[in-house]
Every structure is written in C-alpha cells, then in structure tokens.
N, C-alpha and C positions, 0 to 999 in steps of 0.2 A: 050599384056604384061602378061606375067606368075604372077598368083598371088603368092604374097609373102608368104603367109599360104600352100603353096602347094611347097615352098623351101623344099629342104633336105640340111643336113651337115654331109660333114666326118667325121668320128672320129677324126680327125686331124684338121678339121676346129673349130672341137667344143670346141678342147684342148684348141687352143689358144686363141677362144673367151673369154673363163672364164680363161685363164693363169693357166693350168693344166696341169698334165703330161699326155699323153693318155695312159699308163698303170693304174691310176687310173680309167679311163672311163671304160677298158677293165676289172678292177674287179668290177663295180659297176655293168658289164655285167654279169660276175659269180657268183657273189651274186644276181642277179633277181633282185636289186634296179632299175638300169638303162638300160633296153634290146633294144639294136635296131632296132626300127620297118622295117629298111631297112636291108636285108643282101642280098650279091652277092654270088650265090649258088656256081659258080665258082673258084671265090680268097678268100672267105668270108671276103671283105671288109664289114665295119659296115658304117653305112649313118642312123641320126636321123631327125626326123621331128618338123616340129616347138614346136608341142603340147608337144615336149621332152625338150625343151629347159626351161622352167618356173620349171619345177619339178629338172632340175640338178642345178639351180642356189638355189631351198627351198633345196636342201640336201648337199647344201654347205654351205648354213645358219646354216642348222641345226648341220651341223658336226663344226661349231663356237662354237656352244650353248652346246658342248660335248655329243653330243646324237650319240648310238653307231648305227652301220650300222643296225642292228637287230630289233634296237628300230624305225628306219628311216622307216624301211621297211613292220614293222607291222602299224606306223602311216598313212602313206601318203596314201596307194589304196583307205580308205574310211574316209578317214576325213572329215568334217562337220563346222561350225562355231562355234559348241558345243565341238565338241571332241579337234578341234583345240587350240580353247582357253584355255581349261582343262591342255592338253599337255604342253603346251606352259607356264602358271600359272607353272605348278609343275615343268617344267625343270628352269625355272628362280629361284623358292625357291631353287632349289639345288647349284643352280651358287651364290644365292644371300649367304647361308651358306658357299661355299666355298669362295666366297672373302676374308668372313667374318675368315675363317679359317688363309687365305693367310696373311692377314692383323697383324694376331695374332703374325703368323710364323716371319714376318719383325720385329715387336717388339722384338721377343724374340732374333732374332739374331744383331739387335741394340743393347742391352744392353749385349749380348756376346762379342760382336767386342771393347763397350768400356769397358767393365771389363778386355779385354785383354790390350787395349792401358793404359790404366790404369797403373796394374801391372806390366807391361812389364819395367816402369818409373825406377817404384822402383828393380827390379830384380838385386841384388848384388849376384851373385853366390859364390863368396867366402866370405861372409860376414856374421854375426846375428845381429839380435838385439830385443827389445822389442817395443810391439806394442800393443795396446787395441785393441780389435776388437767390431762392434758394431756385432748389432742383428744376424745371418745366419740364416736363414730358406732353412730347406732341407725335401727331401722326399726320407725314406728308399726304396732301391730297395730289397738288399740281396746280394748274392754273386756273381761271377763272371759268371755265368750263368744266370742269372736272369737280369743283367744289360745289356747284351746283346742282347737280346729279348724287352725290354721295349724301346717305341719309343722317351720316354724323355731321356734318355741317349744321346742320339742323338741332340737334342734341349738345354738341358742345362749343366752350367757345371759340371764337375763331382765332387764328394766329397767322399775320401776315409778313413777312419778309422783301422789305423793301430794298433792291439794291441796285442801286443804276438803274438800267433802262428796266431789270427784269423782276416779275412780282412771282412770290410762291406763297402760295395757301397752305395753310396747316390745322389741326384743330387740337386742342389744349385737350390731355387727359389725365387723370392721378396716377401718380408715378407708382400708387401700389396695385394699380388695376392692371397694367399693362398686361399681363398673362391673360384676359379676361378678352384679347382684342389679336386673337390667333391669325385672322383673316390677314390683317396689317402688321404680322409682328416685322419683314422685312422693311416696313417704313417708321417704324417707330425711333423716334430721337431725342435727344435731353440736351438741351441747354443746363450745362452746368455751372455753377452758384459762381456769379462773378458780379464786380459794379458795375450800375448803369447808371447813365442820365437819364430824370425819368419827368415824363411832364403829361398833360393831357390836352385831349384834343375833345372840341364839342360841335356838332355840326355833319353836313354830309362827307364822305369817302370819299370823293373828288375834290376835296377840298384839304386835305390832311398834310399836304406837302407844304402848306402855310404854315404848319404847326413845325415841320421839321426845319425850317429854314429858321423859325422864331426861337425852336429850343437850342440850336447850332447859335445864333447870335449869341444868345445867353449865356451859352455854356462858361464864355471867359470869365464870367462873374463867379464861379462855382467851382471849377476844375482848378486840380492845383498844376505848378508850375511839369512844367513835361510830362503834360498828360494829353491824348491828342483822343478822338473818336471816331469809331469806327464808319466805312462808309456805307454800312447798311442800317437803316431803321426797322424795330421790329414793333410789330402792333400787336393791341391783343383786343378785339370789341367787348367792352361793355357793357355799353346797352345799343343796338344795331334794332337789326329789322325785324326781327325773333320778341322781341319784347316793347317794341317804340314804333308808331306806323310813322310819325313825322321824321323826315331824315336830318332836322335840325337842331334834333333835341340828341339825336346818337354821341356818343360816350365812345372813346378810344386811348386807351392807355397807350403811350406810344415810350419805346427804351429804346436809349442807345449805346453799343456798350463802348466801355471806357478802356484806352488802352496807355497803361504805364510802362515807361522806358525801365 
C-alpha cells in the first residue's frame, strides 16, 4: 500500500479540499508563498505534497488574523516557538484594537440612526415653532475643505453655522464623550441650553436659505412681543449624503436662536 505521506494533490484536488478557488493557489504560487514541489514539465500542471498541506491551511489562518501575504511570507520559512508566539501576540494586539475600534464605530452609528428616527418624528416642513434646546457639543472643523478630508465628518452629524457671507462646519458629539476626542480637545464647543426657532428643511443644501428666509417670515406668528433673532442660522443634517444618495430627499434641522430684551 502506497504510504499516505508519499500522496500528491492537484491543484484542483487541494482547491476543494480547503473550499478555495484554484486561482488563489496559483497566486500564492506567484508570490513564492506556496510553490509546487511537483510540476509537469510538459502541461505544467502543479501537484503539492503532503508536507504542503499543513502550511496552506497556517496561511489561511493567517490571512483570518489580517496578515498580509508579505508578512505571511517573511513569517512562515523560519519560524520557531519564539518568533511564533511573538508574531502571533502582536498580530492579536492589533485585532484586539481594531475590534475595539469596530466597537466604537457601532456606537457612534447607533446613536446616529436614533438621532435620525428621533427627529425625523418631529420634522414639520412647513411649520416653526420654539423650542429649548439642551447642551450640543460640537467640534470645529473649518470650512468646506477641511470638512471633507476629516474622517469624523463621516461618523458624526454635521453642524453648520450660517452667518452672513461666512459658513463653518462642525460635527455634533456627546457631551459626555468629549475626553474621548484628545486630538480636538482645543476645538471643542457647546452651545448652551437656550430657545430657538426651529423648523425644517427637505431638499438639497443649496437650497436651504429658502427655508431661512420662510422661517424669519414666520417667526412673527410665534415670537412674542420684544423678541428679535439672531443673525446666524445654525443647521444640523439629518438625513444628508451619509445615509440618502438623492439630495432631495435630505433632511435639515435648521435653529435659530432667539434673543430677549
């Protein structure tokens, strides 16, 4: 009987042992990871040996563990019990940070999704009215260049400052996180708890200053006697380009704050 350690495997047989495609085999060939000790000089079919089999199932562990083929390929020819463990310790701290990262990300888009359902309740488009608002904590980005590049743009909601000619970007974070955002703590700000006029806007951001001129008409219908409003509108996106690909379905909570004699 043919000893079993003395088997070869096609490329084909070895695909589907591990449920792989054999185009992956054939570049773990061109990358030197995985070269077939058997080749047919003739068809150059590829055929591996057993002692090949235990090192393709560690570099599909390892391509689990996010280790790139580069890294795979300087680890495995001389590893040890030493270098292994070493390796192996530091690739987990990175996975164990990134969960930790993943983790973050799921919070911050929980309390996105219900800031939107939230909102979304109250969203009267054709309507004002007044409203307290409690604490905002936000973090200056800059201008419309600046907001585009910063990856919290992306993660939280945005906060615009309309005033005259000139616009500043913001993005809204929980007032009990702030220690959590060391990077920005010299731009960190709060609006604090005061009334606003507050209405909503539906439609694209070029078009938002329609909504201010309709909720300033308004206002005399609602404000009481010597009360006047401020000259800056502040926004905050609802539903924007992060959750809506049409821009004429976006959602903008728009305040303005109210100032008594």
């Amino acid at each position: 009987m043919k000893n079993y350690y003395d088997r070869t495997w096609k490329i084909g047989e070895l695909a589907r042992m591990f449920d792989i495609n054999v185009q992956l085999l054939r570049h773990y060939d061109k990358e030197g990871l995985l070269v077939p000790e058997i080749r047919n000089p003739q068809n150059n079919w590829r055929s591996y040996k057993y002692d090949q089999i235990y090192p393709l199932g560690m570099i599909r562990l390892l391509r689990q563990l996010d280790c790139s083929l580069e890294d795979i390929g300087s680890f495995m020819p001389g590893r040890n019990p030493d270098s292994t463990e070493k390796y192996l310790r530091r690739r987990m701290k990175l996975i164990r940070a990134n969960y930790e990262k993943l983790l973050k990300m799921e919070s911050v888009m929980n309390d996105r999704f219900a800031m939107v359902n939230r909102e979304i309740k109250y969203a009267a488009f054709d309507q004002v009215f007044v409203c307290s608002e409690d604490d905002i904590y936000f973090i200056e980005i800059g201008g419309i260049e600046e907001i585009f590049i910063n990856e919290l743009f992306y993660l939280y909601p945005t906060l615009v400052f309309y005033a005259k000619d000139k616009t500043r970007f913001a993005v809204m974070i929980p007032g009990e996180e702030t220690a959590n955002f060391d990077r920005y703590s010299d731009r960190i700000r709060v609006l604090t708890p005061d009334e606003y006029l507050v209405g909503y806007h539906k439609g694209p951001h070029e078009k938002i200053k329609e909504t201010f001129l309709r909720m300033r008409a308004a206002a005399e219908g609602v404000l009481d006697d010597g009360c006047s409003l401020s000259e800056t509108e502040i926004c905050i996106d609802i539903i924007d380009q992060f959750i809506e690909a049409d821009k004429n379905n976006f959602v903008t909570k728009v305040m303005i704050k109210i100032n008594r004699e």
